[in-house]
C-alpha positions in Angstrom: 52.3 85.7 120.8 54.6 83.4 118.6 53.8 80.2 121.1 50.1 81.0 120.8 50.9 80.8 117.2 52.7 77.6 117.1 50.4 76.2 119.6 47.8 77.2 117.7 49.1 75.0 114.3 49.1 72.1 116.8 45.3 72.4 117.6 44.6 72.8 114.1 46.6 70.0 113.1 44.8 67.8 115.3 41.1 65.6 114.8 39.1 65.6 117.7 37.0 62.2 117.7 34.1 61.9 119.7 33.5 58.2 120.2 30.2 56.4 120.6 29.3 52.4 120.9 29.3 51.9 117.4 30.4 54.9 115.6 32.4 58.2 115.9 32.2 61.6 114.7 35.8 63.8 113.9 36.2 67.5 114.0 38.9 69.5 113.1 39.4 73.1 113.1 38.4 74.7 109.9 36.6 72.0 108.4 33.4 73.7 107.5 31.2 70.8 106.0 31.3 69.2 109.6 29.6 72.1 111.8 26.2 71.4 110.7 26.2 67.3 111.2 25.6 67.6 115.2 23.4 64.7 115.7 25.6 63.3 118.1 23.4 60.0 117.9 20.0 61.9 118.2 20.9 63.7 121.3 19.6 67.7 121.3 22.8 69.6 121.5 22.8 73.3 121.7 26.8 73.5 122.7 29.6 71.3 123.5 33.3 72.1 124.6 36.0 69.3 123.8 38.3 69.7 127.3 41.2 67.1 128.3 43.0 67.6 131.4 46.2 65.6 129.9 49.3 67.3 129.7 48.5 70.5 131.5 49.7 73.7 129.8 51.2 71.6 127.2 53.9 69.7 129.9 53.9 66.4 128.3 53.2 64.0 131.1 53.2 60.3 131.8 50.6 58.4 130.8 50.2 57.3 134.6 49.7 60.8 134.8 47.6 61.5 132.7 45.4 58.8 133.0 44.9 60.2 136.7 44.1 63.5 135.9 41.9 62.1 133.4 39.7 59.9 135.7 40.1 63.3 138.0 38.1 65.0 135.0 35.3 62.4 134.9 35.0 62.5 138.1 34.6 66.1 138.5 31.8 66.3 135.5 30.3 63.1 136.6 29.4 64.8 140.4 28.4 68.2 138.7 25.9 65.7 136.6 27.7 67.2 132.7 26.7 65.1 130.0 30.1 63.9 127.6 30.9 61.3 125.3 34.6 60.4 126.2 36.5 62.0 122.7 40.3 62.0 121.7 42.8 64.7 120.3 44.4 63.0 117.7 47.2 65.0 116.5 48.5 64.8 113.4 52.4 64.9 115.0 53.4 61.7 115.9 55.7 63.4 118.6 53.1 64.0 120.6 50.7 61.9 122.2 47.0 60.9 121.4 45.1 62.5 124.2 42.0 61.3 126.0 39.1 64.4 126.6 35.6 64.7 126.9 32.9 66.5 124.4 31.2 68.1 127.1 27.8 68.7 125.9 25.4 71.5 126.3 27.5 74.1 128.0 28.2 77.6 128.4 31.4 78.8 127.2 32.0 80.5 130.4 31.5 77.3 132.2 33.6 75.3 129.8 36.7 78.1 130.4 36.0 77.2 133.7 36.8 73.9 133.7 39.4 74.0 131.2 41.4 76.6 134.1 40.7 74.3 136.2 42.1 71.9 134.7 45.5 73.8 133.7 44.9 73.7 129.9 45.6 76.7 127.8 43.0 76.3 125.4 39.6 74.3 124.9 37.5 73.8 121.6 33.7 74.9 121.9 31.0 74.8 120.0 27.2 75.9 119.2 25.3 74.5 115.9 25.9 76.9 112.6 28.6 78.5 114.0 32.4 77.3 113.3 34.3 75.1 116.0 36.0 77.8 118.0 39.4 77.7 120.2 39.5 79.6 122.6 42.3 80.6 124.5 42.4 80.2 128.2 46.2 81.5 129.0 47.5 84.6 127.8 51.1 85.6 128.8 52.2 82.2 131.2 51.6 79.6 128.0 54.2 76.9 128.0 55.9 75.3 125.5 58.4 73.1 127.2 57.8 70.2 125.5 56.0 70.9 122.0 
């Protein structure tokens, strides 16, 4: 439990930016003020999940790499027709890399895990209007730490 700890401080050291064509909305764990301004541009959100499929399990990768696995991610919520606005995990560690994910909106926590295990992280951010920005764990006892 002491990695899920100190990989925990790293999630909540981090803002998560959801980018649009002329502005952008950060989130950050624990910031309270922030869970009721969902517009997201005037789009009806009931729930969104912030998911990257960069540096899987916390294996820093190259960015070759993680560009791939990246575009593999569109891909994959782009032929299961998800809605997202591309977002970055900017963490507040400059030893560790910016990271490009996707505010997946309007989706189940269940399918959110889903695609977060399938895309080898060990946790995923998710979210529903007037409740707080949640992490939730998707590894237990493998987590790795081999590079944070």
């Amino acid at each position: 439990m002491a990695i899920n700890r100190r990989l925990e401080a790293f999630y909540s050291q981090t803002t998560y930016r959801a980018l649009f064509k002329k502005k952008s909305i950060d989130f950050r764990l624990g910031d309270q003020k922030k869970y009721r301004r969902l517009a997201f541009c005037n789009l009806s959100i009931k729930s969104w999940a912030f998911i990257s499929a960069e540096n899987p399990y916390s294996i820093r990768l190259s960015e070759r790499e993680n560009y791939f696995r990246s575009g593999q991610l569109s891909r994959y919520l782009s032929v299961k027709k998800r809605n997202y606005v591309l977002g970055l995990g900017i963490p507040d560690c400059v030893d560790w890399p910016v990271e490009l994910g996707f505010f997946i909106l309007n989706i189940s926590m269940s399918d959110a895990k889903y695609i977060g295990n399938k895309f080898q992280q060990n946790a995923i951010l998710w979210f529903r209007p007037m409740t707080p920005i949640k992490l939730v764990w998707l590894v237990e006892s493998t987590l790795s730490c081999e590079n944070i």
